[in-house]
C-alpha positions as CSV (number, residue, x, y, z in Angstrom):
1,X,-24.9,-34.3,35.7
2,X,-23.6,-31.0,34.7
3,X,-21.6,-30.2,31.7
4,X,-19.4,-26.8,31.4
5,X,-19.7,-24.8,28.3
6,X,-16.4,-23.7,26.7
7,X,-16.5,-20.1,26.5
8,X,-13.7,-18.4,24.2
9,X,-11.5,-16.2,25.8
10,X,-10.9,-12.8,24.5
11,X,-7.5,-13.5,23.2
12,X,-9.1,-16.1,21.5
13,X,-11.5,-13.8,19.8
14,X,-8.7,-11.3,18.8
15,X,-6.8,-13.7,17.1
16,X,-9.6,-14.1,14.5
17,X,-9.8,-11.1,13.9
18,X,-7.6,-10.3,10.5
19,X,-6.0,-6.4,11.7
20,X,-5.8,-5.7,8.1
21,X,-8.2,-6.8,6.0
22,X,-7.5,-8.1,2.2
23,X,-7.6,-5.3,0.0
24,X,-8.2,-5.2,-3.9
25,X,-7.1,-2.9,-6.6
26,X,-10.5,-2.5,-8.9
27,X,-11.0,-1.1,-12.1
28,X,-14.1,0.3,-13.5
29,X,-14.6,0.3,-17.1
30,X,-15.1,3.5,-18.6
31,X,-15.8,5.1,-22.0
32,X,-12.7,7.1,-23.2
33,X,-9.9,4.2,-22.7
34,X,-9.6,1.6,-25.6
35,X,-9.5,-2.3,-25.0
36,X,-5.9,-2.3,-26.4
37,X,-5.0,0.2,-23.5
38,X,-6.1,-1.2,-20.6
39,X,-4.4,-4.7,-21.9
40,X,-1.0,-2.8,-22.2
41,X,-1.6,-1.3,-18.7
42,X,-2.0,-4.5,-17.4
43,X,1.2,-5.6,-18.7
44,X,3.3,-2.4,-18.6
45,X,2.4,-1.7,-14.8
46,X,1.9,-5.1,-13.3
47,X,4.0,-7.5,-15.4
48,X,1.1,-9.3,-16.4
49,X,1.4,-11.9,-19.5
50,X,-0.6,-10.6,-22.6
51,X,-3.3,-13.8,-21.7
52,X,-3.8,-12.4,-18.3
53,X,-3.4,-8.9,-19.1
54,X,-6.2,-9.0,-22.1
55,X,-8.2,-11.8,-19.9
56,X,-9.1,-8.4,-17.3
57,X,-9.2,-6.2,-19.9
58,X,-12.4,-8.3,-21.1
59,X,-13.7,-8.6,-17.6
60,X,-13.2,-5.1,-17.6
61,X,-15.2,-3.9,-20.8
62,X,-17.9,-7.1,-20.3
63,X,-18.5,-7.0,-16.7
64,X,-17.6,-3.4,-16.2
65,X,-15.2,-4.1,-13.8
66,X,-12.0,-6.3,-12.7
67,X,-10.0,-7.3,-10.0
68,X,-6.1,-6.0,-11.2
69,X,-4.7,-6.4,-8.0
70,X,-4.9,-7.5,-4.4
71,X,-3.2,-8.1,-0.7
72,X,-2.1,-5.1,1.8
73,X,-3.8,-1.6,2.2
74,X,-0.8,0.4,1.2
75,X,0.2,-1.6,-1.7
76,X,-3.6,-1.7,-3.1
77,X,-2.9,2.5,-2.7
78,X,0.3,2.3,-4.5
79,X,-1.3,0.6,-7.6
80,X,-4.4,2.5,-7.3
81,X,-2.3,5.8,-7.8
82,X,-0.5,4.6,-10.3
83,X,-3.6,3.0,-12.4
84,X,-5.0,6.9,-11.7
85,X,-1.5,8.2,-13.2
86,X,-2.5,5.8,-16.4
87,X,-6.0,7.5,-16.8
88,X,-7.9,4.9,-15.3
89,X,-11.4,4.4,-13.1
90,X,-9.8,2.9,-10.1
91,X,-10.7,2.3,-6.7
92,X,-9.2,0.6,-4.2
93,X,-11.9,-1.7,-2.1
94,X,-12.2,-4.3,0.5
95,X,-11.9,-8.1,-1.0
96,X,-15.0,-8.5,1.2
97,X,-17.0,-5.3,-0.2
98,X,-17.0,-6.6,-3.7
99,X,-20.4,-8.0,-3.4
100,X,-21.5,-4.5,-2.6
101,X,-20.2,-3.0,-5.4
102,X,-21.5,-5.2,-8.0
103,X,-24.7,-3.4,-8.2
104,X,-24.1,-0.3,-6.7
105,X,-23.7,2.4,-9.5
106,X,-23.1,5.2,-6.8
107,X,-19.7,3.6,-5.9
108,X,-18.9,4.0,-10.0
109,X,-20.3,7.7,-10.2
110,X,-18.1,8.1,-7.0
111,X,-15.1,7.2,-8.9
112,X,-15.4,8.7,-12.0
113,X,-15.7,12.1,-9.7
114,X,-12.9,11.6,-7.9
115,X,-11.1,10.7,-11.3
116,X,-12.4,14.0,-12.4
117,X,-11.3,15.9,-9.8
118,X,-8.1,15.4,-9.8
């Protein structure tokens, strides 16, 4: 007796395939910016409620680092320029690249440069 393998088709394949990939809006802490800042940035810029807004602020200044926003690749752009405009460490990043970044302290000297520079 002989039993066929399904093989997927290519189509198949390509429809798995996400064309643009989650994006997140991440924000570094950093030394200059106070607690009571960031928490009015968060409210201010994204309509956060002061719970939410000063629950990132503490992932922020604890964990060096939160997640303020995420979905498409030009709107993570949009907020990252404007969280730049605010004084901010801000980079936008992958959803899937966030394991990366948690212990890679080049990726935060990266973004304190580029904050620099402009």
């Amino acid at each position: 007796m002989f039993i066929a393998h399904a093989e997927p088709s290519r189509t198949d394949i390509a429809e798995d395939i996400p064309l643009d990939p989650p994006t997140i809006t991440l924000v570094w802490n950093d030394p200059v910016n106070l607690m009571s800042y960031l928490t009015y940035v968060f409210q201010t810029y994204f309509g956060y409620s002061r719970e939410k807004a000063y629950k990132l602020m503490l992932g922020v200044h604890q964990k060096s680092r939160a997640v303020a926003s995420n979905g498409p690749r030009e709107t993570m752009e949009r907020d990252t320029k404007a969280l730049l405009g605010y004084e901010l460490w801000v980079v936008p990043a992958h959803a899937g690249m966030l394991l990366v970044l948690r212990h890679d302290r080049s990726t935060r000297k990266a973004c304190r440069q580029s904050s620099v520079r402009r």
